[in-house]
C-alpha positions as CSV (number, residue, x, y, z in Angstrom):
1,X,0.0,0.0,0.0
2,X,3.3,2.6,0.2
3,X,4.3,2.0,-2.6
4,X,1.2,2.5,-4.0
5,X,0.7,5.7,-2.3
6,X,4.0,6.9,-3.1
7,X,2.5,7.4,-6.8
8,X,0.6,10.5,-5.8
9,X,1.1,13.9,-4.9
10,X,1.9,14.0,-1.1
11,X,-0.6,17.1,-0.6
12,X,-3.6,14.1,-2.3
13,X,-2.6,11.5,0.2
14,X,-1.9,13.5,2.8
15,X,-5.8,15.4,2.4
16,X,-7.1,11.9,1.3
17,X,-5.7,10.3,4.5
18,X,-7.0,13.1,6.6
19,X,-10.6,13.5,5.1
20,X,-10.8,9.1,5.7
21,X,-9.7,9.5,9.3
22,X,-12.4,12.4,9.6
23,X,-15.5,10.5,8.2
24,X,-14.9,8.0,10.9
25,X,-17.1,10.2,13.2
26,X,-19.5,9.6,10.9
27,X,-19.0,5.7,11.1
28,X,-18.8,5.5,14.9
29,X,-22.3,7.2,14.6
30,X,-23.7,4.2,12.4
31,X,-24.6,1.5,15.4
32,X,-27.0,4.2,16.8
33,X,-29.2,3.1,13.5
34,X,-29.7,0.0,15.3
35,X,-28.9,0.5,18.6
36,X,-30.4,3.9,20.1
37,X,-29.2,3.9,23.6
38,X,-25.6,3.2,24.9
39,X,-24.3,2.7,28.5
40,X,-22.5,5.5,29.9
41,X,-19.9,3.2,31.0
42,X,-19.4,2.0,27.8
43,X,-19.6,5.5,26.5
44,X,-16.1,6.6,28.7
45,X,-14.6,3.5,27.6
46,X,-14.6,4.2,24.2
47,X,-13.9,7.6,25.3
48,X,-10.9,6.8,27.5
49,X,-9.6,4.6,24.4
50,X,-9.6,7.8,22.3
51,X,-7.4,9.2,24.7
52,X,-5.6,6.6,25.0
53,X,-4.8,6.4,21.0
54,X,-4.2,9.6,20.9
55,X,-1.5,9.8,23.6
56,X,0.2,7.4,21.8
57,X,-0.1,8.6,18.6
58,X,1.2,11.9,20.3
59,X,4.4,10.1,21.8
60,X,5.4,7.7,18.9
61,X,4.0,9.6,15.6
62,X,4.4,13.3,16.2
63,X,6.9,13.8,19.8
64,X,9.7,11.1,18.2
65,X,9.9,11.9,14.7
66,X,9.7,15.7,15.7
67,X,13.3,14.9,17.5
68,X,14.5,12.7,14.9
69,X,13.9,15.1,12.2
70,X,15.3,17.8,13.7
71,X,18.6,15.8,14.0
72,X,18.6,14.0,17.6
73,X,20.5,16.4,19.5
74,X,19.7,19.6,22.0
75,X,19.2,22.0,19.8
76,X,16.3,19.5,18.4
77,X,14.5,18.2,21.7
78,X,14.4,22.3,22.3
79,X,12.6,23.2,18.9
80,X,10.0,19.8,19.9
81,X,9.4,21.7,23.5
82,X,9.1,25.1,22.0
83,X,6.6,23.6,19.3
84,X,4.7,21.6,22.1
85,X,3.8,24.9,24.0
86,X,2.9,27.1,20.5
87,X,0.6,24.4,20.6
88,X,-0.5,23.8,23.7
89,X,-1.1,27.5,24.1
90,X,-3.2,27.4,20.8
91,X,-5.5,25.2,21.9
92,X,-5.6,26.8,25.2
93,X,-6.4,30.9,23.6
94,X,-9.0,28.7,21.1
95,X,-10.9,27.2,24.0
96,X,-10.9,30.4,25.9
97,X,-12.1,32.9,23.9
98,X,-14.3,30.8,21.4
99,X,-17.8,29.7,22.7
100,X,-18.5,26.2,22.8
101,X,-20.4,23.8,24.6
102,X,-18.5,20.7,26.3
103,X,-21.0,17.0,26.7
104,X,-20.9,17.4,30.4
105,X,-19.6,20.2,31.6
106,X,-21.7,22.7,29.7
107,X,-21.2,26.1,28.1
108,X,-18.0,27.7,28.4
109,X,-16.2,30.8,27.0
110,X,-18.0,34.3,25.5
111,X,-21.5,35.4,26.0
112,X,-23.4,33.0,23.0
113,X,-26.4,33.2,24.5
114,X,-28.4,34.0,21.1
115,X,-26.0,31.0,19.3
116,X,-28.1,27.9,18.8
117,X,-26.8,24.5,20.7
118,X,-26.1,23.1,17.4
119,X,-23.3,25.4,17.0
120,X,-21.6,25.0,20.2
121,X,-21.4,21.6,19.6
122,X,-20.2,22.2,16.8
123,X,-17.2,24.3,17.5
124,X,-16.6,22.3,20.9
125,X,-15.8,19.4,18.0
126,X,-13.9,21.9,15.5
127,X,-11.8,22.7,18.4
128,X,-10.8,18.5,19.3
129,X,-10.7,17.5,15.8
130,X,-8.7,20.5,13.7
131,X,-5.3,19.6,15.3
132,X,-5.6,15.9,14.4
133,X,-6.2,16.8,10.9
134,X,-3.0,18.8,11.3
135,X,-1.1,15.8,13.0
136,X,-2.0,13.7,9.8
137,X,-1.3,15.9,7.0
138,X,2.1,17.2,9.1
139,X,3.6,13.3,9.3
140,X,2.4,13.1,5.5
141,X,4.4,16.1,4.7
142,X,7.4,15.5,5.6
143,X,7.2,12.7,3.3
144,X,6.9,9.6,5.4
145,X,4.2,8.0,3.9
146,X,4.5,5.3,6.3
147,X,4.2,7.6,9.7
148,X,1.5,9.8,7.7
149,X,-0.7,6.2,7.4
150,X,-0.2,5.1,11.0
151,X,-1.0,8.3,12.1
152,X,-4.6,8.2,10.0
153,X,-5.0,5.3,11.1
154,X,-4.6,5.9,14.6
155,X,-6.8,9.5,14.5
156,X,-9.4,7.4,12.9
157,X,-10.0,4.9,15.3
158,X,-10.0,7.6,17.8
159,X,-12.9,9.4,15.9
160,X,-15.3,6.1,15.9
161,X,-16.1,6.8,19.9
162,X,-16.2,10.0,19.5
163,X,-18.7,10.4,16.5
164,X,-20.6,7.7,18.7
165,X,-20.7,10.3,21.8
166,X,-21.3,13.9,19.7
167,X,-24.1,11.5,18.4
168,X,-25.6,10.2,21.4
169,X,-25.0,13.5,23.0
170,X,-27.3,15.3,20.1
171,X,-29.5,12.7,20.6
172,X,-30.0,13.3,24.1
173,X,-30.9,17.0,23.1
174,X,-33.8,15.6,21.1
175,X,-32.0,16.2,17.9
176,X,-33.6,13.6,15.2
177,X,-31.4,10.3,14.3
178,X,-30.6,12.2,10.9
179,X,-29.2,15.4,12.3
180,X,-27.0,13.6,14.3
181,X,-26.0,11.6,12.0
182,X,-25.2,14.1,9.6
183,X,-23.3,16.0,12.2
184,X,-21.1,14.0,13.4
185,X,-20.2,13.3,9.5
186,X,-19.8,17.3,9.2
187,X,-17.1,17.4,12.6
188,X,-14.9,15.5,11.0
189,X,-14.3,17.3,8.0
190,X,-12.4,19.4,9.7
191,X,-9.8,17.1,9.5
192,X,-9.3,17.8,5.9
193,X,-9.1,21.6,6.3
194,X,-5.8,20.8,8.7
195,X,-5.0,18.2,6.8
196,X,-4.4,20.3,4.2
197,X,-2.6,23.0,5.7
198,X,-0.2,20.6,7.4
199,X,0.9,19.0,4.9
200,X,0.8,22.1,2.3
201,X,3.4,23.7,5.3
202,X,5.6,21.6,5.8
203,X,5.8,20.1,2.2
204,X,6.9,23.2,1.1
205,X,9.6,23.9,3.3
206,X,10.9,20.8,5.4
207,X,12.7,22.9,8.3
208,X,9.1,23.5,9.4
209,X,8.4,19.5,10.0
210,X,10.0,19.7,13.5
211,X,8.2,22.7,14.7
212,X,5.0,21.6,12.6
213,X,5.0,17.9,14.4
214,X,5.4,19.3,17.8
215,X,2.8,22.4,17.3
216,X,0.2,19.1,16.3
217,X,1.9,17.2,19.4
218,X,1.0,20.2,21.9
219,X,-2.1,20.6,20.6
220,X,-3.2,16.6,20.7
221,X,-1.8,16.5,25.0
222,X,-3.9,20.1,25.7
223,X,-7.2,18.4,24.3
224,X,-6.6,14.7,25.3
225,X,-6.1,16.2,29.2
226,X,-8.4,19.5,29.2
227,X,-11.3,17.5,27.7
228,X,-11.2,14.1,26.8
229,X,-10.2,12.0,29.8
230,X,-11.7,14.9,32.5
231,X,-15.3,14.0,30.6
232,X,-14.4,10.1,30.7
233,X,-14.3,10.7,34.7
234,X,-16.9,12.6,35.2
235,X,-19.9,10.4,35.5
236,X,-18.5,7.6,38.4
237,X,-16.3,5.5,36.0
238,X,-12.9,6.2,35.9
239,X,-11.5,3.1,36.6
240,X,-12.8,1.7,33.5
241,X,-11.9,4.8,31.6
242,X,-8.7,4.5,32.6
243,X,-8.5,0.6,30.9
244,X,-10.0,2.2,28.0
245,X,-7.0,4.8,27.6
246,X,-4.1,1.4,28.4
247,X,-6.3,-0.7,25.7
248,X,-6.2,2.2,23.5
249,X,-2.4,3.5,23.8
250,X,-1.2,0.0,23.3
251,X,-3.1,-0.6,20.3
252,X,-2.1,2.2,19.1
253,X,1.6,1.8,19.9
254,X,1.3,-1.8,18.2
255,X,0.4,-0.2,15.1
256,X,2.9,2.5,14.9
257,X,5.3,-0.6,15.4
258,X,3.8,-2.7,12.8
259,X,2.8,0.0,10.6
260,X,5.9,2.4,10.9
């Protein structure tokens, strides 16, 4: 399958990757067809498994290569920290000052009073998803097909629990099966858009792949401990949130092994 990737532009894959790794919202969203009510402990499970994909994804796709490309030495574990804060910090001024509504703890940031709930959903998801877009389309840019796949891969499985919760959560606000449906298809694609830019960035000019894999690395750590794994605890089950996020980082470390 590299090889055959290899044929193509590295901005198509890398977009291609990112916008398949984004629909999986929409496919986590698919059992609720069948199946319209979910346990919550199952629900932090899957949502600790996120987390738990992510954070490895974080350490083994983004934080390594970050160092290795920026030539294993001081001067290159400094440009990875620098990055991780620029993106840390990012995420940190885009949660505060946009409005958005979290699943459980409720609205948070600017007065939105007259914004519909749809749309805080909305950017609350804009806000988890953008930066794993970036992730992808960064490790496709610097022309590691290999890293690029394992980290769609990885970002996609991640987004299955989470288009099941955005959905269930809509849901729950006595949004139809359709609407839901068709928004946790439309949170993804995000992905794309950053995506895009990664991989447009640092294609362009390669001494931007350190900086541009620990900007994504920051920005993956702020959202995967300001809002994934505090709303995995919050309802009484941590304990089994906390398996989900071992089950998940291990299956996501055996695949950067196997993959990369």
């Amino acid at each position: 399958m590299i090889e055959y990737l290899s044929q193509f532009p590295i901005v198509i894959v890398g977009f291609t990757a990112s916008f398949l790794a984004g629909s999986a919202t929409f496919l986590g969203a698919l059992p609720l067809i069948f199946v319209r009510k979910i346990s919550q402990k199952l629900q932090d499970v899957m949502m600790g498994f996120g987390a738990g994909v992510m954070l490895a994804a974080t350490s083994f796709s983004l934080i390594i290569p970050a160092i290795e490309a920026g030539g294993n030495d001081t001067s290159a574990a400094l440009t990875v920290v620098l990055g991780m804060m620029f993106g840390g910090l990012f995420l940190f001024l885009t949660d505060k000052y946009s409005p958005h509504e979290h699943f459980i703890k409720g609205h948070e940031g600017a007065n939105v009073k007259n914004l519909k709930r749809i749309w805080l959903f909305i950017i609350a998801i804009t806000l988890h998803n953008f930066p794993e877009g970036l992730a992808v389309g960064v490790g496709y840019g610097g022309g590691d097909i290999k890293n690029g796949t394992t980290l769609a891969i990885g970002i996609g499985l991640q987004n299955i629990p989470e288009g099941l919760v955005v959905a269930i959560a809509l849901l729950s606000e006595k949004y139809s099966l359709g609407k839901a449906l068709w928004i946790s298809l439309l949170t993804g694609m995000v992905e794309p858009i950053g995506g895009l830019l990664g991989v447009g960035i640092v294609s362009i000019s390669q001494p931007f792949l350190p900086w541009g894999l620990a900007f994504a690395a920051g920005a993956m750590l702020f959202v995967i401990s300001d809002e994934i794994i505090p709303e995995s605890h919050r309802k009484g089950f941590e304990k089994e949130a906390t398996f989900g996020v071992m089950i998940g980082f291990v299956v996501m470390m055996f695949l950067d092994v196997t993959l990369g």
